[in-house]
C-alpha positions as CSV (number, residue, x, y, z in Angstrom):
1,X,-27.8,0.8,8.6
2,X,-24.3,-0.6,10.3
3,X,-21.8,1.9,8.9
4,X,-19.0,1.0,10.7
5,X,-18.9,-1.8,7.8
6,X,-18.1,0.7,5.5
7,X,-14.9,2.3,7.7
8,X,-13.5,-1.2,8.8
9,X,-10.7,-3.0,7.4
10,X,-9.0,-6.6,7.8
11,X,-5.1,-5.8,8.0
12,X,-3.4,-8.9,7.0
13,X,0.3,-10.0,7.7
14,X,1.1,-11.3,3.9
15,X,-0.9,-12.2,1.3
16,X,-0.2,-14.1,-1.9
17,X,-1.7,-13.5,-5.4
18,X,-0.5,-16.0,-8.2
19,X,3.0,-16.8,-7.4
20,X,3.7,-13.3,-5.7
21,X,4.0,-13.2,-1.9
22,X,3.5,-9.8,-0.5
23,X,4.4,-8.9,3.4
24,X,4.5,-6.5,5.4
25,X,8.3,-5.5,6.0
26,X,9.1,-6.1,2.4
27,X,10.6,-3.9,-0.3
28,X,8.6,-3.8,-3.5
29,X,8.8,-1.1,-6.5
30,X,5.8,1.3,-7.1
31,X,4.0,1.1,-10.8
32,X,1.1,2.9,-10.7
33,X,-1.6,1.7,-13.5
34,X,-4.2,4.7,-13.4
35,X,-2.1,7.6,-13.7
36,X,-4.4,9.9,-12.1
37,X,-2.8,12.3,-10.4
38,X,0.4,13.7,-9.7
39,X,1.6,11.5,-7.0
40,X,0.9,8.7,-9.6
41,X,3.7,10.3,-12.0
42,X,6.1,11.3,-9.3
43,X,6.1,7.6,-7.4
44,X,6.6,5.4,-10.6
45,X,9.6,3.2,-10.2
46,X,9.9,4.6,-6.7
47,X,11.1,1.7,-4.1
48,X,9.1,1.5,-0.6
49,X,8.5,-0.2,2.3
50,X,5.2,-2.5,2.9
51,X,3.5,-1.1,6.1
52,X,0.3,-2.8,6.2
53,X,-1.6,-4.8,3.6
54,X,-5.2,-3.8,4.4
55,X,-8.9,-6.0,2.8
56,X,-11.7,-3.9,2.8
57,X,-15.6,-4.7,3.0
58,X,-15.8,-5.4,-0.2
59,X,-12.8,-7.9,-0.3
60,X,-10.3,-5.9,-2.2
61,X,-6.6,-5.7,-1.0
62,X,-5.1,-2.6,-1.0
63,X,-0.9,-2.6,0.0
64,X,-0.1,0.6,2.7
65,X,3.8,1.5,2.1
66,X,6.4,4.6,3.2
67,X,8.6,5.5,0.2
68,X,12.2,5.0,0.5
69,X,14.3,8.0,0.9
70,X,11.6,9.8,2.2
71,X,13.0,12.2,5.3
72,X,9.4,12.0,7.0
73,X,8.7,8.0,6.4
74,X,8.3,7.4,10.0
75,X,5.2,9.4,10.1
76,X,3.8,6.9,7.6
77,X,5.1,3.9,9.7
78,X,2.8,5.6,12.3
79,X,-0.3,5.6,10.2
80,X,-0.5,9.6,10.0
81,X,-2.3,10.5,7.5
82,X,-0.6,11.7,4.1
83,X,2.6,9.9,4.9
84,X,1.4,6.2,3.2
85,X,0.2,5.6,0.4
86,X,-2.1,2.7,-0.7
87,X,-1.8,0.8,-3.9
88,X,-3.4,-1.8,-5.6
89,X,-1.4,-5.6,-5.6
90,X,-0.8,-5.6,-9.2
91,X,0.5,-2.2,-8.9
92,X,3.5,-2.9,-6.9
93,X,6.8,-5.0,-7.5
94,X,8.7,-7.5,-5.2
95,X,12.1,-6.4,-5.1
């Protein structure tokens, strides 16, 4: 079995979904849908930077950003772990 399907990623410049463009660079606000877990509750209506906009192997998009006002960010703008955080297209605002 090729695994290294399953750990890839496409990372895309901009994307556009309905009449929404979404690039990397730009400032959106953070609405989480699911809830789920703390970081969920703490980040809603949050504003952040786009870092990467990343399509897995199974097509879905998922948007990388740094939160604003965040005195570490630039470890997220470095891809460290635990210093981005991924969301889902719809859950994320244009500013």
């Amino acid at each position: 079995m090729n695994w290294a399907k399953f750990s890839d990623s496409t990372r895309l410049e901009l994307v556009k979904i309905g009449n929404t463009i979404y690039s990397c660079g730009a400032h959106v606000r953070l609405r989480p849908k699911t809830k789920a877990d703390a970081f969920d509750l703490m980040l809603d209506g949050r504003t952040a930077i786009i870092e990467s906009i990343e399509q897995d192997y199974e097509n879905d998009l998922h948007i990388a950003v740094t939160i604003d006002n965040d005195p570490i960010k630039d470890q997220g703008v470095g891809r460290f772990v635990a210093y981005r955080f991924f969301f889902a297209p719809e859950e994320v605002e244009p500013i």
